[in-house]
C-alpha positions as CSV (number, residue, x, y, z in Angstrom):
1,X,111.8,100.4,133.1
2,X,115.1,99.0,132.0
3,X,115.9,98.2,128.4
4,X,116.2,93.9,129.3
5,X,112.9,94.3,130.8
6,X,111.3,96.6,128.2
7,X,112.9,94.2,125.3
8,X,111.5,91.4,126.9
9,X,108.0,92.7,126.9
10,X,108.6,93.7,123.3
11,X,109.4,90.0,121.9
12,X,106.5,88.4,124.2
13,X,104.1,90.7,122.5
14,X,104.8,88.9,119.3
15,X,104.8,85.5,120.9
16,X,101.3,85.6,121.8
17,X,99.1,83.4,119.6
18,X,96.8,84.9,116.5
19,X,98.2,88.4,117.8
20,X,99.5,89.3,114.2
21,X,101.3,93.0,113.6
22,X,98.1,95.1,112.7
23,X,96.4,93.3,116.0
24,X,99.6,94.0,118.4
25,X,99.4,97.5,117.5
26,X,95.9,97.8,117.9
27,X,96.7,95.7,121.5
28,X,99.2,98.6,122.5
29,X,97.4,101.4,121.4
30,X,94.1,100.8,123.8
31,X,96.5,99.7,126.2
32,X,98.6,102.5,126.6
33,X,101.9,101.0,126.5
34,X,103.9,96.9,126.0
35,X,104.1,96.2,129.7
36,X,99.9,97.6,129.9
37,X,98.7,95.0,127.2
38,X,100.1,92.0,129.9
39,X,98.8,93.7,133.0
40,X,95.1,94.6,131.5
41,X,92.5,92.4,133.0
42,X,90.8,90.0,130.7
43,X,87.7,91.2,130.2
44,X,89.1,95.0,129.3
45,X,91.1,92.9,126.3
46,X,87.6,91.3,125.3
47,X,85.9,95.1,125.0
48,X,88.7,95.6,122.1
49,X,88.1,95.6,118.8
50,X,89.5,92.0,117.3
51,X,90.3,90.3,120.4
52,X,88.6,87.8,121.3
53,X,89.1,84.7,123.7
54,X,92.3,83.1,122.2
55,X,94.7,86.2,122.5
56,X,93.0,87.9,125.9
57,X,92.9,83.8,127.8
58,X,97.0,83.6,126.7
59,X,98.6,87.5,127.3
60,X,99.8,85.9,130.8
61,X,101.2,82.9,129.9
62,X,104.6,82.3,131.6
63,X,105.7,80.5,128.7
64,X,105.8,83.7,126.6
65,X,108.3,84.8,128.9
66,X,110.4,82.2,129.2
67,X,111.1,82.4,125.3
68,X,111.6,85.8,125.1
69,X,114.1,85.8,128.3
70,X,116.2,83.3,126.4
71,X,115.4,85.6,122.9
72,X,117.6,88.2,124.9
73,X,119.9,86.3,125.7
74,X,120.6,85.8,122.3
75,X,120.6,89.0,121.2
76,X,122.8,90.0,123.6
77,X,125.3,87.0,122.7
78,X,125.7,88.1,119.4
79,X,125.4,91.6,119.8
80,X,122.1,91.8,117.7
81,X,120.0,95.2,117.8
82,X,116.4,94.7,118.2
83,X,114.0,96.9,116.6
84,X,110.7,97.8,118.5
85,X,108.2,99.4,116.1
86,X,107.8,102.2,118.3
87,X,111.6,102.4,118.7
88,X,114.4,104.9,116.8
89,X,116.1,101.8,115.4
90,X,112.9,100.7,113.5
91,X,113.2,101.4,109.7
92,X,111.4,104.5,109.2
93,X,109.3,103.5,105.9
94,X,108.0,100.7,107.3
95,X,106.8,102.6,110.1
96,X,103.8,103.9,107.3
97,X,103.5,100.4,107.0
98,X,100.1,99.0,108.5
99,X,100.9,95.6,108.6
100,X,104.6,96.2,109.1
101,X,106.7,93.5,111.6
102,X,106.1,94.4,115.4
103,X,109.4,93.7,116.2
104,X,112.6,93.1,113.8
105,X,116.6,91.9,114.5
106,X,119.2,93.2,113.0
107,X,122.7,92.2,112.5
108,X,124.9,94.7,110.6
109,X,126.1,98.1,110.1
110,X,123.6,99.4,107.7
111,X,121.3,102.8,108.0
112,X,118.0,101.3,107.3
113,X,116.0,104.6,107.1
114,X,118.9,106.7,104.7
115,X,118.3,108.5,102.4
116,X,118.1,106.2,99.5
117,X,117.1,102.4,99.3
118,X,115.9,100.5,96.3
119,X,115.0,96.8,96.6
120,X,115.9,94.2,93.9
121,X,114.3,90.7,93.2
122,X,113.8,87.9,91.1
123,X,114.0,84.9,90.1
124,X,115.8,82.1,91.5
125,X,117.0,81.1,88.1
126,X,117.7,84.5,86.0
127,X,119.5,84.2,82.6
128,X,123.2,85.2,82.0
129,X,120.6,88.7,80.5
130,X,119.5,88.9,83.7
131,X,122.7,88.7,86.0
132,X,124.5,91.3,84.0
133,X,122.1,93.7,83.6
134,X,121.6,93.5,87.3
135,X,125.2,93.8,88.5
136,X,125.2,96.7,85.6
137,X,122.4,98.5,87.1
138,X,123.9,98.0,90.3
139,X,127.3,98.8,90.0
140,X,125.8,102.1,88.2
141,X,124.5,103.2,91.1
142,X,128.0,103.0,93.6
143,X,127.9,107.2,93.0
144,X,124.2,107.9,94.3
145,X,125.2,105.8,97.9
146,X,122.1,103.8,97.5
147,X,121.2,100.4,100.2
148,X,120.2,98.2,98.1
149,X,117.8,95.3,100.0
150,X,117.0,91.8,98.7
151,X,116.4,88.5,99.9
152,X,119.5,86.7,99.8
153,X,118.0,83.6,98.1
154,X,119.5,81.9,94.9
155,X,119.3,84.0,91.8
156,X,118.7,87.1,91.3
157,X,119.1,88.1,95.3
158,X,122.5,86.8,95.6
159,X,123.4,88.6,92.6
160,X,122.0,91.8,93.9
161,X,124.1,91.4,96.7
162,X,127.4,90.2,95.4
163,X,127.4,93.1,92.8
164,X,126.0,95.5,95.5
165,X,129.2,94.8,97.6
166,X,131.6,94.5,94.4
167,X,130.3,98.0,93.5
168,X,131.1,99.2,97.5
169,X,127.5,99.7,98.2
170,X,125.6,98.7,101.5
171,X,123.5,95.7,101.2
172,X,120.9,94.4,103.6
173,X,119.4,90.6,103.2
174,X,115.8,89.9,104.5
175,X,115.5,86.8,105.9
176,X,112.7,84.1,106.3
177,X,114.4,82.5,109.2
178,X,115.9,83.6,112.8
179,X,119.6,85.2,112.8
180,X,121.0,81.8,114.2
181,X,121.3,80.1,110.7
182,X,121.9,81.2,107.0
183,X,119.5,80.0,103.8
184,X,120.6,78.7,101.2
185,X,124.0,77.9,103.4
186,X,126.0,78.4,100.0
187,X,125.3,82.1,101.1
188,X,127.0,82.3,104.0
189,X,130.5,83.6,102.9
190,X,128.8,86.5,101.1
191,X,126.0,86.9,104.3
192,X,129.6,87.3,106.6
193,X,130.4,90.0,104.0
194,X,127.0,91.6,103.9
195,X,127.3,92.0,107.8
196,X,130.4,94.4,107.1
197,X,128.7,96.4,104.6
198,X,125.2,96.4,105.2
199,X,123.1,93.4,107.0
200,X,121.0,90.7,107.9
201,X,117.6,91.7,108.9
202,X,114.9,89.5,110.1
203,X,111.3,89.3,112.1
204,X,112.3,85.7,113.0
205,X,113.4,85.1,116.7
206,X,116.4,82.6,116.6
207,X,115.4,78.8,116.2
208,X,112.7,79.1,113.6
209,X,112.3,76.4,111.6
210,X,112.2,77.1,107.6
211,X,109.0,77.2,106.4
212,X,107.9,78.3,103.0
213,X,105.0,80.1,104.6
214,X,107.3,83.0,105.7
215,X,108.9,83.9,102.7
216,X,105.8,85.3,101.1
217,X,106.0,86.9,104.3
218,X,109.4,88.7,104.5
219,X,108.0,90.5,101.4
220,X,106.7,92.7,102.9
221,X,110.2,93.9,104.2
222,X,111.2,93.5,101.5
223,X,109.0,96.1,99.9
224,X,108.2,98.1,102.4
225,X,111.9,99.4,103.5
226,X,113.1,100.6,100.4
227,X,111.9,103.6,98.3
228,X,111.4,101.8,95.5
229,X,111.7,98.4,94.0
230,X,113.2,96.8,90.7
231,X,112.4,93.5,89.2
232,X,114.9,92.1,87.3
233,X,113.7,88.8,85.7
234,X,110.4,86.7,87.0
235,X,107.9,84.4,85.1
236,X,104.4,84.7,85.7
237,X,104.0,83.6,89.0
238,X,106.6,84.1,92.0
239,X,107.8,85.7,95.2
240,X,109.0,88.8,92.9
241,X,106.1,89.3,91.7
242,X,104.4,89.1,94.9
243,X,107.3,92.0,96.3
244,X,105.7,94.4,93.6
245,X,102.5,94.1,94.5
246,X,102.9,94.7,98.3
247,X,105.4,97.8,96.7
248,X,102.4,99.0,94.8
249,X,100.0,98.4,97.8
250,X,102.4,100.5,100.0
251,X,102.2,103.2,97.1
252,X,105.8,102.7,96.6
253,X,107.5,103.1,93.3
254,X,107.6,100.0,91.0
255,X,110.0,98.9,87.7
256,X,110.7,95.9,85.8
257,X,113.0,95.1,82.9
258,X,111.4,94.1,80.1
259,X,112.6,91.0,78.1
260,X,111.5,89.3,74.9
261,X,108.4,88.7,74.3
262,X,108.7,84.9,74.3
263,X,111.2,84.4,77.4
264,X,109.3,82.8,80.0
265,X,111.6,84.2,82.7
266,X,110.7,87.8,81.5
267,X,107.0,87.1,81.5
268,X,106.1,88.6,84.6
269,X,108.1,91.9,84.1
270,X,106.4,92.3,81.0
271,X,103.4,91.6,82.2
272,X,104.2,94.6,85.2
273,X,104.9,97.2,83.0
274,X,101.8,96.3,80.3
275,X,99.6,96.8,83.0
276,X,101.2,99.6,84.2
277,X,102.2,97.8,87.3
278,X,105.5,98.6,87.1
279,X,107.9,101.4,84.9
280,X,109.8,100.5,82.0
281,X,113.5,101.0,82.4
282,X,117.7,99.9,81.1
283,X,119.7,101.4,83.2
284,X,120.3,103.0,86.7
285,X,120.0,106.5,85.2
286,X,116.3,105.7,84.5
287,X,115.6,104.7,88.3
288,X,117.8,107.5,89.4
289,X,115.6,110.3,86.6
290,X,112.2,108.6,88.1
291,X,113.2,108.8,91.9
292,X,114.8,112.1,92.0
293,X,118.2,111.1,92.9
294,X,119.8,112.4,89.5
295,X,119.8,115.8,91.4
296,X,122.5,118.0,90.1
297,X,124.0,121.9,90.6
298,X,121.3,123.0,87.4
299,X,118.2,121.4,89.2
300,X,119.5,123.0,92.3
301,X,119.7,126.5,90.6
302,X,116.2,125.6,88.8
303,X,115.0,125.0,92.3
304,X,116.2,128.3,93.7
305,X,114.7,130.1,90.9
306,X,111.5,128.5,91.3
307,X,111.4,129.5,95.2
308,X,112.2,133.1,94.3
309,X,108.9,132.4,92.5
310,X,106.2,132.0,95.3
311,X,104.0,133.7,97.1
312,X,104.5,133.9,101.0
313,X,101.9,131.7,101.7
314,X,103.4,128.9,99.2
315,X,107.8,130.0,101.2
316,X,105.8,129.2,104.5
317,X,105.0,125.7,103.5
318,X,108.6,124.9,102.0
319,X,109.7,126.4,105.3
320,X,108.2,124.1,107.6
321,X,108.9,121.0,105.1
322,X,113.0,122.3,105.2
323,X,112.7,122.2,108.8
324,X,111.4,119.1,109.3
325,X,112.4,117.0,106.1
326,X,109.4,115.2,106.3
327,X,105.5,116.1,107.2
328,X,101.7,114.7,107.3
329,X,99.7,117.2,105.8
330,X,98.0,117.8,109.0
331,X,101.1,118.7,110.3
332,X,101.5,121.0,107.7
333,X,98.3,122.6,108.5
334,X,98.3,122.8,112.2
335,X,101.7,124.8,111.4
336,X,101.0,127.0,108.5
337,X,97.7,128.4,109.9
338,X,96.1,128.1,106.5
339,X,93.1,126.9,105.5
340,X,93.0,122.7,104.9
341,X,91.9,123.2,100.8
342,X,94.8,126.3,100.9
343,X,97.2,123.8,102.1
344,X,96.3,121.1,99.6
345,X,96.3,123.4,96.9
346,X,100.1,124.8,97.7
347,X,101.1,121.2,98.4
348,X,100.2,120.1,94.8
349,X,101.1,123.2,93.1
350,X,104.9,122.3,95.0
351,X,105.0,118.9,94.1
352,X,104.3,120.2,90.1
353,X,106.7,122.5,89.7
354,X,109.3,119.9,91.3
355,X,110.2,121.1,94.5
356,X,108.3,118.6,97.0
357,X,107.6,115.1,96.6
358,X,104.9,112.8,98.0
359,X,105.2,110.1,100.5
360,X,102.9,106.7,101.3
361,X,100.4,108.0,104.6
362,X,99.9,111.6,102.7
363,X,103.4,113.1,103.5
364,X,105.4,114.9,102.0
365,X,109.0,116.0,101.8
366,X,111.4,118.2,99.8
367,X,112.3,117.0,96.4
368,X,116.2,116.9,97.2
């Protein structure tokens, strides 16, 4: 199948009406394949779990089609990169993602699966507190290499981005819109910029009218690409505080700023870490001591040491996580030929002593 036609399929998939991203998924699976979900009969697509007479009556509507022909035609125009979720292209953390976007677009230069990523958000009207300790934080972090993602709204996002780029870091903007238009338009200088160094991402096809509905909705991009995520400044309620708790859903690392106790724009990230939604921290270091990216030539030497330190049984499971930098632990177990409660055991006794580190989806990779 060629790529046009194969791309095609892809966005027509997500035109389909009440088809969501857990029930496209679902639609594939028991399908076998894109092109299999539109050639199954109706009454096969009735037999699956969640589809009922709305999505298996409209799979083969020309329609779908004829929007997604003219989708890639677009993407093509503008030299866009689509992002299947089955592709290579597709964000690798979101791929651990249940509910993560069946298909994205992307317009930039950015690695969105590197090594680090840390997503920062807000509110739309932070204090001059809150815009200088994010560009500080920021611009602390230009040694680590770290893509910083945010929303590119007013506020905190657009501070996010313009220190992110100050500081000569990648910076990605998640959009609630299609590719064909910039919100807030004040944003489009520094969205041209972002484009150089980083990107526009989106699960919008072009044309999609704003609607306030989808930014709760990019969220979940928002949280789910990044390692981690920071929040700056927010009052009680907002789409920041929303970010951390899809974060915290995803098992993702959480941290807020705190601010005084009676700053209404500081409410919310006080309210985080109080309930232990969220770490406490100042300053990149902190984020950097929490995450593991502080790694330096002593923690490398410690970690040697501590290998010299195990048992065979514990060097075969490091082995097959430094070959494959990342592993389910039923990988792990199908390749170790231990026992599953050995396995476990070795897997936490790693993770302890520093030298592995847990992933959303019970993975695991080496702590470096």
């Amino acid at each position: 199948m060629s790529d046009d036609r194969s791309l095609i399929y892809e966005i027509a998939l997500t035109l389909i009406p009440g088809i969501g991203d857990m029930q496209g998924k679902k639609l594939v699976a028991y399908c076998g394949g894109v092109e299999a979900v539109f050639r199954e009969k109706k009454k096969n697509l009735l037999k699956i779990p969640g589809v009922g007479e709305t999505i298996s009556s409209a799979v083969n509507k020309k329609d779908f089609f004829t929007r997604a022909e003219k989708e890639a035609d677009f993407i093509r125009q503008y030299q866009i990169t689509p992002m299947f979720y089955l592709g290579p292209a597709y964000p690798d953390r979101l791929k651990h993602c249940d509910d993560g976007p069946l298909m994205l677009y992307f317009k930039g230069r950015a690695n969105l699966s590197q090594k680090r990523i840390l997503s920062v958000v807000g509110t739309r009207v932070p204090s001059e507190y809150g815009k200088a300790m994010c560009e500080h934080i920021i611009r602390d972090f230009s040694e680590q290499g770290v893509l910083i993602v945010s929303g590119l709204a007013y506020g905190v996002d657009t501070a996010a981005h313009r220190a992110s780029l100050a500081a000569g870091l990648p910076t990605v903007g998640v959009l609630a819109h299609g590719l064909d238009q910039i919100y807030p338009f004040v944003n489009r200088p520094i969205a041209e910029k972002m484009v150089e160094n980083g990107g526009l991402l989106t699960e919008f096809l072009s044309g999609t009218s704003l609607n306030r509905d989808y930014f709760p909705r990019r969220n979940r991009i928002i949280a789910g690409m990044a390692d981690a995520t920071l929040v700056i400044e927010s009052a009680m309620k907002g789409g920041a505080l929303i970010t951390a708790d899809i974060a915290n859903s995803y098992s993702r690392d959480v941290f807020a700023l705190p601010g005084r106790a009676t700053d209404p724009k500081s409410a919310g990230c006080n309210q985080l870490i109080k309930t232990n939604k969220a770490a406490l921290i100042h300053s990149a270091a902190d984020i950097c001591f929490m995450m593991g990216w502080d790694q330096s030539t002593h923690q490398i030497q410690v970690q040697q040491k501590l290998f010299t330190d195990l048992d065979e049984q514990e060097k075969k499971i490091f082995g097959i996580l430094e070959a494959s930098k990342e592993a389910g632990i039923d990988e792990i177990y199908l390749n170790s030929g231990l026992t599953a409660s050995k396995v476990a055991a070795i897997l936490l006794k790693l993770e302890f002593e520093g030298l592995i580190r847990s992933l959303p989806g019970k993975r695991y990779k080496l702590n470096n």
